[in-house]
ROMI-102393 format. One record per residue (C-alpha): residue in one letter; x negated, y, z negated. Coordinates in nm, 3 decimals. Example, Ala and Ser with C-alpha at 12.3 -4.5 7.8 and 13.67 -1.06 7.14 Angstrom:
<rs>
<r aa="A" u="-1.230" v="-0.450" w="-0.780"/>
<r aa="S" u="-1.367" v="-0.106" w="-0.714"/>
</rs>
This chain:
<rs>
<r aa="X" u="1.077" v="1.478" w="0.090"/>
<r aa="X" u="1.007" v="1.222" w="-0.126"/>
<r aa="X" u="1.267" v="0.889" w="-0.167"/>
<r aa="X" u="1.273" v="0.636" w="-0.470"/>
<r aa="X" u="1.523" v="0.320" w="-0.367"/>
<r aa="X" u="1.754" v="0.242" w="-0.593"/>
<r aa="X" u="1.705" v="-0.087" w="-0.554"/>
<r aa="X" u="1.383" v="-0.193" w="-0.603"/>
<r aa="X" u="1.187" v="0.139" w="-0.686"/>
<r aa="X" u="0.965" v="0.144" w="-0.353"/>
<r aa="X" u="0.846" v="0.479" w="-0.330"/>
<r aa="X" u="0.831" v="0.643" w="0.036"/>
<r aa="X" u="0.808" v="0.976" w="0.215"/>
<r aa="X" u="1.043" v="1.139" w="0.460"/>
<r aa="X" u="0.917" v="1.415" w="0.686"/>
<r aa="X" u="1.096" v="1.751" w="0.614"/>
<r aa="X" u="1.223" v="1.856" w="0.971"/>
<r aa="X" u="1.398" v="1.479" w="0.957"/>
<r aa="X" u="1.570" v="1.584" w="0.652"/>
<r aa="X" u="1.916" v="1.746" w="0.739"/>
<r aa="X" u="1.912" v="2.036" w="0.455"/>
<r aa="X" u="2.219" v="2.077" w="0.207"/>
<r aa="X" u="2.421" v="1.740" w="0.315"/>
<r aa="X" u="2.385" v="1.327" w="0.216"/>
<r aa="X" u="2.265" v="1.094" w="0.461"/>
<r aa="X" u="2.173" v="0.671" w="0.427"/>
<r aa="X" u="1.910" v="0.545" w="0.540"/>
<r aa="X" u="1.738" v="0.173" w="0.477"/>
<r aa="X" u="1.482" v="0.064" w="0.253"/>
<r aa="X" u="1.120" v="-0.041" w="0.455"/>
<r aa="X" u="1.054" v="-0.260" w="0.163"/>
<r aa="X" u="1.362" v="-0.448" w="0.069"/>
<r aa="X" u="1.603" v="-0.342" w="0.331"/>
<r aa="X" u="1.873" v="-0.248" w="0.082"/>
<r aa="X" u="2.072" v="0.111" w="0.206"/>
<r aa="X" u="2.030" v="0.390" w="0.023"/>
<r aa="X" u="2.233" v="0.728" w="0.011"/>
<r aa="X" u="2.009" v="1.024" w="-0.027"/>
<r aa="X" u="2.139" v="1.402" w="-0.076"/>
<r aa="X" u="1.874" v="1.656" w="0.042"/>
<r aa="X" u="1.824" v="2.015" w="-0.103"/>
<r aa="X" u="1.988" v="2.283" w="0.013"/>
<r aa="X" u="1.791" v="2.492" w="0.317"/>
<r aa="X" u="1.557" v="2.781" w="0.251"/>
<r aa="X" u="1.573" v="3.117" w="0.317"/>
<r aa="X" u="1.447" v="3.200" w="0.700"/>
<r aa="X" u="1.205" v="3.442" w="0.523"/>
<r aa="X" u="1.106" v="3.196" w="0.233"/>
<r aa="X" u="1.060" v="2.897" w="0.510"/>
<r aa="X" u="0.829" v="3.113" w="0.717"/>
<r aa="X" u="0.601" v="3.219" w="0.392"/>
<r aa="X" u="0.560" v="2.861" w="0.276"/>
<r aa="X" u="0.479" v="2.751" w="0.661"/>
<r aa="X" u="0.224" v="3.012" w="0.731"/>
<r aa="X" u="0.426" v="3.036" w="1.079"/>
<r aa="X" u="0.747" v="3.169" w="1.203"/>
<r aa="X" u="1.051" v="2.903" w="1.302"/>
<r aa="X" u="0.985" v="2.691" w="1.585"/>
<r aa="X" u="0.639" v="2.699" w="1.576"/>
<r aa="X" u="0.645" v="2.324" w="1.449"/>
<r aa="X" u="0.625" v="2.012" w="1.658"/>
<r aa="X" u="0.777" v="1.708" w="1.442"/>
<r aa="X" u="0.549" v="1.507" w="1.687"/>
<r aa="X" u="0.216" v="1.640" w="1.501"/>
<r aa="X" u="0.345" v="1.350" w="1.230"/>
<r aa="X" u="0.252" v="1.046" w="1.339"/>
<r aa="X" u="0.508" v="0.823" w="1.048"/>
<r aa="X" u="0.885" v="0.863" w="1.002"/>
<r aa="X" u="0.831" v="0.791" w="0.637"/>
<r aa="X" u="0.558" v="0.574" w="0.427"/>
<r aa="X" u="0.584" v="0.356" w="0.105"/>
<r aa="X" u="0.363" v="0.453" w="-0.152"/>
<r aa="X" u="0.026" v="0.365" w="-0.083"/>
<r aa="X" u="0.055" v="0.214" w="0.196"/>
<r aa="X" u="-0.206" v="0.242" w="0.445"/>
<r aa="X" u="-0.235" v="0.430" w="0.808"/>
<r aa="X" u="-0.422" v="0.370" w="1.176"/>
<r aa="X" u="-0.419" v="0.533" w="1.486"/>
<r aa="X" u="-0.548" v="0.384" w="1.781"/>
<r aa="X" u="-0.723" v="0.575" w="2.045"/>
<r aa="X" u="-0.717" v="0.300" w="2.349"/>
<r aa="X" u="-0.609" v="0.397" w="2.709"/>
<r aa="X" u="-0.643" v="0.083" w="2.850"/>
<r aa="X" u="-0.304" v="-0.123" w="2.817"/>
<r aa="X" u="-0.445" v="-0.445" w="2.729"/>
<r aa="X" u="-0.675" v="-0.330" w="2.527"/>
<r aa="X" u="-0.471" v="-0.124" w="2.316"/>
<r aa="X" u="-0.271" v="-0.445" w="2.241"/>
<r aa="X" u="-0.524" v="-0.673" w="2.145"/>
<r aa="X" u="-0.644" v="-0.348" w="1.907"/>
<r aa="X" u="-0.273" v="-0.305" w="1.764"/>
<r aa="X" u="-0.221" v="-0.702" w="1.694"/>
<r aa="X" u="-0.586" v="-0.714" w="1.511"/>
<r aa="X" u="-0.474" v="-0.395" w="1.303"/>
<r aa="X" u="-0.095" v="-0.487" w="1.206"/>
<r aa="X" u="-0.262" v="-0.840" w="1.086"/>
<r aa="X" u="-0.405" v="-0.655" w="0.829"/>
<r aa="X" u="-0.148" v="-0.507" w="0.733"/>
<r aa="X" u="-0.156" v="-0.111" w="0.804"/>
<r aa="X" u="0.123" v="0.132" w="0.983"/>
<r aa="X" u="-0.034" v="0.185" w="1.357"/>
<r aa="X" u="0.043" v="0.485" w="1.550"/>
<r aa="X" u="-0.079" v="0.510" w="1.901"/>
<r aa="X" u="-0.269" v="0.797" w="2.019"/>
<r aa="X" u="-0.116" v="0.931" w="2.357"/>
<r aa="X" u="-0.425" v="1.187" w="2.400"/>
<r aa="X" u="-0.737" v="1.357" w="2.230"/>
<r aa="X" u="-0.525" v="1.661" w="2.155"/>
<r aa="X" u="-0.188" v="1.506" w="2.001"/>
<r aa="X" u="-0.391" v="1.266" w="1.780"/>
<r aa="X" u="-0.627" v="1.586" w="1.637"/>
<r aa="X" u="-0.300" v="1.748" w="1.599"/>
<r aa="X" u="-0.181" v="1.475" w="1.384"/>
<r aa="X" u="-0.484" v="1.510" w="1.180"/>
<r aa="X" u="-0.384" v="1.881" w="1.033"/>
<r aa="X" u="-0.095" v="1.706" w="0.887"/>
<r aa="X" u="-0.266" v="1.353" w="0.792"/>
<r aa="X" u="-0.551" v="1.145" w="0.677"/>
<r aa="X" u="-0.582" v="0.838" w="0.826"/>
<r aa="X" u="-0.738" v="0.526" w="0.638"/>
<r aa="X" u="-0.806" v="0.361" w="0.952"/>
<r aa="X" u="-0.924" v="0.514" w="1.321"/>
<r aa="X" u="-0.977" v="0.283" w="1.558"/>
<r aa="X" u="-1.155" v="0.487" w="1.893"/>
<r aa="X" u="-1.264" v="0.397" w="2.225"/>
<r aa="X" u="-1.566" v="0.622" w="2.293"/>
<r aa="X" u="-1.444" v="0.717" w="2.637"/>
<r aa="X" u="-1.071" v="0.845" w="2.545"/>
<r aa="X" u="-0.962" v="1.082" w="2.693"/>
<r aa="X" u="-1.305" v="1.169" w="2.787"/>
<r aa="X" u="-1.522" v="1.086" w="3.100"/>
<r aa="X" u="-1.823" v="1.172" w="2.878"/>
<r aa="X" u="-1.863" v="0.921" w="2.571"/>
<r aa="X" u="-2.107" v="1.115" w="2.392"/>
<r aa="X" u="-1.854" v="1.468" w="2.419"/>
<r aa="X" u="-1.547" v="1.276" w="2.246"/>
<r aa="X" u="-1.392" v="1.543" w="2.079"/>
<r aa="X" u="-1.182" v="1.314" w="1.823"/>
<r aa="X" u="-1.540" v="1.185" w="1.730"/>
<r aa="X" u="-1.690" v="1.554" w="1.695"/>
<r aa="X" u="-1.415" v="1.632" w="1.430"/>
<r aa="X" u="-1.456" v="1.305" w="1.249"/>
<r aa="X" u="-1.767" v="1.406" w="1.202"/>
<r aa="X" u="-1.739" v="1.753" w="1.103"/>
<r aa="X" u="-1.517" v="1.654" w="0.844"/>
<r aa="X" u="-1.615" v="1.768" w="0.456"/>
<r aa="X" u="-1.739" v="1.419" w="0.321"/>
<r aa="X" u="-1.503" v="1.401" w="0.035"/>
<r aa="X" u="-1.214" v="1.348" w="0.356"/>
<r aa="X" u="-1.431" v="1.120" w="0.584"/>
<r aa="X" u="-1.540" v="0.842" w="0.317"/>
<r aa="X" u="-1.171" v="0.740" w="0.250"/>
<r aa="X" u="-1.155" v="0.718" w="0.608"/>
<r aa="X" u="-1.269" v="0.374" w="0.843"/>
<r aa="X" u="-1.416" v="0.461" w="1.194"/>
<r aa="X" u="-1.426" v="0.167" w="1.454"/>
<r aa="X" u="-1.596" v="0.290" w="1.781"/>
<r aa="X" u="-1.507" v="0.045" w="2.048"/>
<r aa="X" u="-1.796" v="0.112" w="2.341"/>
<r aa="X" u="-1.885" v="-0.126" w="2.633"/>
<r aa="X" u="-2.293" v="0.039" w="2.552"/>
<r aa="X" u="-2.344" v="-0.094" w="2.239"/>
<r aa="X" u="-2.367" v="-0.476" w="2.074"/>
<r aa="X" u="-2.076" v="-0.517" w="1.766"/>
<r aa="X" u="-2.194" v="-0.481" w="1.437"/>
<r aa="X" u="-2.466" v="-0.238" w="1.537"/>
<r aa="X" u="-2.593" v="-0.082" w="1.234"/>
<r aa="X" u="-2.811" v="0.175" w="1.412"/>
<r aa="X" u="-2.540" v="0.267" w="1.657"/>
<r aa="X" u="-2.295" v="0.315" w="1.411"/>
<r aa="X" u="-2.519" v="0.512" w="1.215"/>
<r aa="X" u="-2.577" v="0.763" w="1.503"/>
<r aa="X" u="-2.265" v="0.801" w="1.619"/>
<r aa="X" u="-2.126" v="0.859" w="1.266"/>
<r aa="X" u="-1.888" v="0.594" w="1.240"/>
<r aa="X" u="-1.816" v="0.261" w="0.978"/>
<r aa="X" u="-1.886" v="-0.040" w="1.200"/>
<r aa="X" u="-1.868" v="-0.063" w="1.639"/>
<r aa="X" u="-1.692" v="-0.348" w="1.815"/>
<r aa="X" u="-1.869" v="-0.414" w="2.186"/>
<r aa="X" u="-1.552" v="-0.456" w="2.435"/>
<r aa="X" u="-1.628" v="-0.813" w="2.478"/>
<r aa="X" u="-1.604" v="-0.890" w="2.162"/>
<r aa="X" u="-1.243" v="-0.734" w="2.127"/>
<r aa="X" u="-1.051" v="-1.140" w="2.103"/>
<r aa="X" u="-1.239" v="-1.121" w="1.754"/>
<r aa="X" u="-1.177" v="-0.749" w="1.659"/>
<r aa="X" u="-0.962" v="-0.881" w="1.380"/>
<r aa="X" u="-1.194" v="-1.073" w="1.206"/>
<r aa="X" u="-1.466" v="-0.805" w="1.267"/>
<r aa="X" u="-1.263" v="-0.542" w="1.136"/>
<r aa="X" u="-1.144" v="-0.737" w="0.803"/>
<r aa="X" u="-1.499" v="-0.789" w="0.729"/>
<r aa="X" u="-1.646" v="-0.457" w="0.804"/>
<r aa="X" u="-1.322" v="-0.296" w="0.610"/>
<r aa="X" u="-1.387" v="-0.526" w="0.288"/>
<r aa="X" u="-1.783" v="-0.453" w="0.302"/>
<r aa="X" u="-1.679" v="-0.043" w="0.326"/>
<r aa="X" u="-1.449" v="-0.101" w="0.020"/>
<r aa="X" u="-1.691" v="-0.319" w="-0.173"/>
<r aa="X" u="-1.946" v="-0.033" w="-0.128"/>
<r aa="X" u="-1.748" v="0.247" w="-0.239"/>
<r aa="X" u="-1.549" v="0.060" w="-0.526"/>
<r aa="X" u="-1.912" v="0.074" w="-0.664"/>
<r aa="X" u="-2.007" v="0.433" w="-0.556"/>
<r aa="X" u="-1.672" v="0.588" w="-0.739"/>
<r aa="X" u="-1.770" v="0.371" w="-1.037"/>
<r aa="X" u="-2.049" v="0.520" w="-0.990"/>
<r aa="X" u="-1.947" v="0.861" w="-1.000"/>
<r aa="X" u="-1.687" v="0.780" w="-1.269"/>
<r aa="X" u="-1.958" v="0.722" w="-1.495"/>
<r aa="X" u="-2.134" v="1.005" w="-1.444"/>
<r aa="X" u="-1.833" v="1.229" w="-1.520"/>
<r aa="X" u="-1.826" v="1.315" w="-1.152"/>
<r aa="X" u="-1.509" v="1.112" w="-1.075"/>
</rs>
């Protein structure tokens, strides 16, 4: 369900199963803070709900989405880190810049949340969930992805085999830039850059491609 505030006309979205169908609820703004009294749509038909899911009641777990609700264009990360410390240094370095973190409790719940969203940002250590780095499932499905999907989408492989900023690497493993483990204090600065050299590059490609009537 989609939410406009009153207030100062942020735009955000509200996962349907959190929606209580038919009655008014408040809830507060996550741009200006301001409450705002919102009165959902009446529930569907148990028929009419199952035909527009494609699956029969229950079959939905409200954890496959990763956000309670998003602004308008604001911008999404999981992390894929099982090492404690790690994961924190990873989650400081991406909240500096700004984006809504989720963190990835295993291979299967974050592919789940996948079906339901894109992420802008996926930051992956190549051994989650995995005792095999080069059989990382949440890799093999980033890169089976149709391209059109992937390129709005920023890999960061964190590995302890390869250097950071490793072209090659990155290249092979079919990701946007890697960060070496020891280089993780500086993951923030390495990840700005890399992020703003991705989006430099493409701003030019879709011109690109806007040009040729392809966009």
């Amino acid at each position: 369900m989609e939410v406009t505030c009153e207030h100062c006309q942020a735009k955000f979205k509200i996962p349907d199963e959190k929606v209580p169908k038919g009655k008014s609820f408040a809830l507060g703004c996550p741009k200006c803070k301001q409450k705002i009294t919102v009165t959902a749509p009446a529930a569907a038909s148990d028929a009419s709900k199952a035909l527009a899911d494609g699956v029969s009641d229950g079959a939905h777990d409200a954890t496959e989405r990763p956000f309670e609700f998003l602004e308008e264009g604001a911008k999404t990360a999981v992390i894929c880190e099982q090492d404690p410390e790690y994961r924190s240094k990873l989650r400081a370095a991406v909240e500096e810049m700004e984006y809504y973190v989720t963190e990835a409790t295993s291979g299967r719940a974050v592919l789940k949340q996948m079906r339901f969203h894109i992420f802008d940002l996926v930051v992956i250590n190549e051994r989650f969930d995995t005792p095999d780095p080069d059989r990382n499932n949440i890799l093999r499905h980033l890169e089976r992805l149709p391209m059109v999907t992937r390129r709005n989408m920023f890999v960061a492989l964190i590995s302890d085999r390869f250097r950071t900023m490793d072209n090659m690497a990155a290249f092979h493993k079919s990701v946007n830039v890697v960060v070496n483990l020891d280089s993780l204090d500086e993951c923030s600065k390495i990840l700005q850059r890399a992020v703003k050299d991705n989006d430099d590059f493409y701003r030019v490609f879709k011109e690109g491609l806007k040009r040729a009537g392809r966009g």
